[in-house]
C-alpha positions in Angstrom: 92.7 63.0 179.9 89.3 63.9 180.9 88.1 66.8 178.9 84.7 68.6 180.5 81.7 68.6 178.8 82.0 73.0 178.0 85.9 72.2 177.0 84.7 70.6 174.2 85.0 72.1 170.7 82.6 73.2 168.2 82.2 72.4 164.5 79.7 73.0 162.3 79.6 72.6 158.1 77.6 75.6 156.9 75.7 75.8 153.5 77.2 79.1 151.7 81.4 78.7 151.3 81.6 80.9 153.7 83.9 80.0 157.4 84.7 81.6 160.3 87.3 80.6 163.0 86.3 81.2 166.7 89.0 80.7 169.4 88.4 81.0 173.1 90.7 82.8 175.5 93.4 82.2 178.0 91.8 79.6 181.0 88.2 79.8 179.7 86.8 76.8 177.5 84.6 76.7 174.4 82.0 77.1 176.2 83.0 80.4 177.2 82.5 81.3 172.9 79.8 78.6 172.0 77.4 81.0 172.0 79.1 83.0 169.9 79.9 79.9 168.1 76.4 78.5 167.3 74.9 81.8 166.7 77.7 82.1 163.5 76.8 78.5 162.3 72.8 79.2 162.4 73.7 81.8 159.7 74.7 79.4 157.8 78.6 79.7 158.2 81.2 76.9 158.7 82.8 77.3 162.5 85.2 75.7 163.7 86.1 76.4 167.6 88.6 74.1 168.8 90.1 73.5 172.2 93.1 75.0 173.4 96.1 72.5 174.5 95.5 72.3 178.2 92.3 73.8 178.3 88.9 71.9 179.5 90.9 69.5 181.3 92.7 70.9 185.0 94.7 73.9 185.2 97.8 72.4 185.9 97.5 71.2 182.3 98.1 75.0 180.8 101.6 74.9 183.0 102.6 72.0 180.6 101.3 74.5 177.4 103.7 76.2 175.3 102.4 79.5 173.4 103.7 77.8 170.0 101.0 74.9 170.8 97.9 77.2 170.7 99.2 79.0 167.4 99.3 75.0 165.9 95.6 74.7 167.1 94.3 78.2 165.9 96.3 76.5 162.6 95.1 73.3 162.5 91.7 74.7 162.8 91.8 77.6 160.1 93.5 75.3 157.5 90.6 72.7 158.1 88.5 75.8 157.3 90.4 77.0 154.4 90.4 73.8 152.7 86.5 74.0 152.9 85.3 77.0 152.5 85.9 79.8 149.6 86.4 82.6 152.6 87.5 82.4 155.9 87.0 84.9 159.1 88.7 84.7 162.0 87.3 85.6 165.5 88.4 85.1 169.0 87.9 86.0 172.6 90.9 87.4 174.8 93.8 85.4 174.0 91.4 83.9 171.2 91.9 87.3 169.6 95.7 87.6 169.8 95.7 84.2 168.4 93.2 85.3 165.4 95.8 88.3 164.9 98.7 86.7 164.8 97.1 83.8 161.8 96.3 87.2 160.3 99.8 88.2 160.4 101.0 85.0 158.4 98.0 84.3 156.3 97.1 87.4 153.9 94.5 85.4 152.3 92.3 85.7 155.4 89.0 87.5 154.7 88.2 89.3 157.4 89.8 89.6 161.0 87.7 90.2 164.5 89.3 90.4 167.8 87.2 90.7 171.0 88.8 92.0 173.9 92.1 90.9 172.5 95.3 91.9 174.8 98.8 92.8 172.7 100.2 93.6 176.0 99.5 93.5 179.8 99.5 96.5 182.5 99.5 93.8 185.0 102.4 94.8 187.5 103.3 90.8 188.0 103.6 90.6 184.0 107.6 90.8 184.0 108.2 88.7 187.0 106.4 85.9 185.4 109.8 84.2 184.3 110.4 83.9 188.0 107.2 83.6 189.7 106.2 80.4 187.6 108.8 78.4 189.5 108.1 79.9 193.0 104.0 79.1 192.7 101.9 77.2 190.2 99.0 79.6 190.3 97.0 82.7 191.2 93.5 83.8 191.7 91.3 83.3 188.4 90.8 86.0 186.0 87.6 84.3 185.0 84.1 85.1 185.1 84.7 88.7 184.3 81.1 89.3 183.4 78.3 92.1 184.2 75.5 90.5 184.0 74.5 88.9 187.2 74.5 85.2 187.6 76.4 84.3 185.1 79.3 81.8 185.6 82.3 81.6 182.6 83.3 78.1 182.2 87.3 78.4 183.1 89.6 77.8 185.2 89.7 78.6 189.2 93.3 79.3 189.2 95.4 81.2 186.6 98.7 79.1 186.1 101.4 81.0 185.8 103.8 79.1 183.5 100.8 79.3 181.0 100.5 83.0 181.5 104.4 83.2 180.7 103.6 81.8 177.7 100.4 83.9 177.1 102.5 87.1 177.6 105.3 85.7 175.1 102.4 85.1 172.7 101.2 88.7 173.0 104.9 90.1 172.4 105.3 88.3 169.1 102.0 88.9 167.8 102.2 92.5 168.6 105.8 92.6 167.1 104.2 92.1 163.6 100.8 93.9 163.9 101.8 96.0 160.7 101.7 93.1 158.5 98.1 92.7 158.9 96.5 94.8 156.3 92.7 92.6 156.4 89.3 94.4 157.1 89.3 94.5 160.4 87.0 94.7 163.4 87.8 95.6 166.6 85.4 94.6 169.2 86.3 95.9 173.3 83.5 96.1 175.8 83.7 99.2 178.5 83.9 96.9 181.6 86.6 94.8 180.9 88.8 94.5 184.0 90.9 91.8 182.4 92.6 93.1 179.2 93.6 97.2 179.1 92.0 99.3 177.6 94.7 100.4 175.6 94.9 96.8 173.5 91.7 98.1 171.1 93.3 101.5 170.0 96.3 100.5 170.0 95.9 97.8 167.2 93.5 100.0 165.4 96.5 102.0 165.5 99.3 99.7 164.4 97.9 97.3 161.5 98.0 98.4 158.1 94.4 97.6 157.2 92.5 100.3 155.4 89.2 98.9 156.2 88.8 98.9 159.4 86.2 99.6 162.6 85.8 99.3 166.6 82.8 98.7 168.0 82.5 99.7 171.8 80.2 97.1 173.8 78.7 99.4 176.7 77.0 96.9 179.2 79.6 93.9 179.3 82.9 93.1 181.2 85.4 90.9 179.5 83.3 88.1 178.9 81.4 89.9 176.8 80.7 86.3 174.7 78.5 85.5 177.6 77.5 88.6 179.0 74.6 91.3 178.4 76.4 92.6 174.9 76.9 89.0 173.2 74.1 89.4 170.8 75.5 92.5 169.9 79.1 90.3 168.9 76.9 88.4 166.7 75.5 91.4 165.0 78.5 93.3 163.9 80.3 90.3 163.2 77.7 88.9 161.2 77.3 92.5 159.3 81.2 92.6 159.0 81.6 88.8 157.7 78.0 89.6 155.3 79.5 93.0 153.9 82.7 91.4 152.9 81.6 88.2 151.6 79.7 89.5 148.3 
């Protein structure tokens, strides 16, 4: 298996007991976060950002993916974290951030919890035919490279597979099934532009976890990609204020 150079992940030991989790998305790559990634390590912060089963390699690898195999990853990950660090956040991008919300849901002991542009359920009209369509055709135009900022190209996927996105959509079901068992500071992060993930997704987990402490922060200039687009310094900040505030 030939993993691209962008698919691979990102780790970093940090100095202050302090770790954060970063998970890319649904046919993007590291690369898509490492940004994001490195800018949380410079502060000092242990990251781990691993690769998803069947990402960085060939699309047709994320057909082969079952939902339960990227929850294991976003596991393997935090508990590498966990067993390091004194605190542990947990970010992620797109499905990165359905992944981070459903660890929240099964580990109280998280610290902190940021999703960024995280869907808990899809307005696509193709969504429910998914069960059928993934034996009919293997893919469909990418969703990738939802970005403002001209020029710049998301490392993903050309095609979206459609057996993966079955298993995406499953993923989103159960995670929004148990929202209200996430009672962690959270922050919210959606960005204005997004013509990937609805709208909705932001307010409505604001609306339906159980945490008292909790925020959204609207990015104004970015698409979905906002890890790589004209807003991603802004990520940085208010996760970095979020993860400073709550680690004295």
């Amino acid at each position: 298996m030939d993993i691209r150079e962008e698919g691979r992940p990102f780790s970093a030991k940090g100095t202050s007991g302090v770790g954060c989790l970063v998970m890319q998305g649904f046919t993007g790559t590291v690369g898509s976060i490492r940004y994001y990634a490195e800018q949380l390590a410079a502060k000092g912060l242990s990251v781990e950002a691993p690769r998803l089963t069947g990402h960085g390699t060939q699309w047709q690898d994320v057909n082969k993916a079952r939902y339960t195999d990227w929850i294991r990853d976003a596991e393997q990950a935090y508990q590498l974290l966990a067993s390091q660090c004194d605190k542990v956040f947990v970010t992620g991008l797109s499905m990165g951030g359905t992944l981070v919300l459903y660890l929240a849901e099964h580990h109280p002991e998280i610290s902190g919890v940021i999703p960024v542009n995280a869907p808990v359920f899809m307005t696509d009209k193709r969504a429910p035919f998914l069960p059928i369509l993934k034996h009919l055709i293997a893919s469909t135009p990418a969703i990738a490279s939802d970005i403002m900022e001209p020029g710049i190209i998301e490392p993903a996927y050309d095609r979206t597979p459609t057996a993966g996105a079955h298993e995406m959509v499953k993923l989103l079901g159960v995670t929004r099934r148990d929202l209200r068992l996430i009672a962690q500071p959270l922050l919210v992060m959606r960005s204005t532009h997004d013509h990937v993930v609805p709208h909705e997704c932001g307010p409505f987990i604001m609306e339906h976890t159980a945490s008292t402490d909790k925020e959204m922060v609207v990015l104004e200039r970015s698409a979905h990609v906002v890890t790589m687009d004209y807003d991603k310094d802004g990520v940085v900040d208010s996760a970095w204020k979020f993860i400073q505030r709550l680690s004295h």
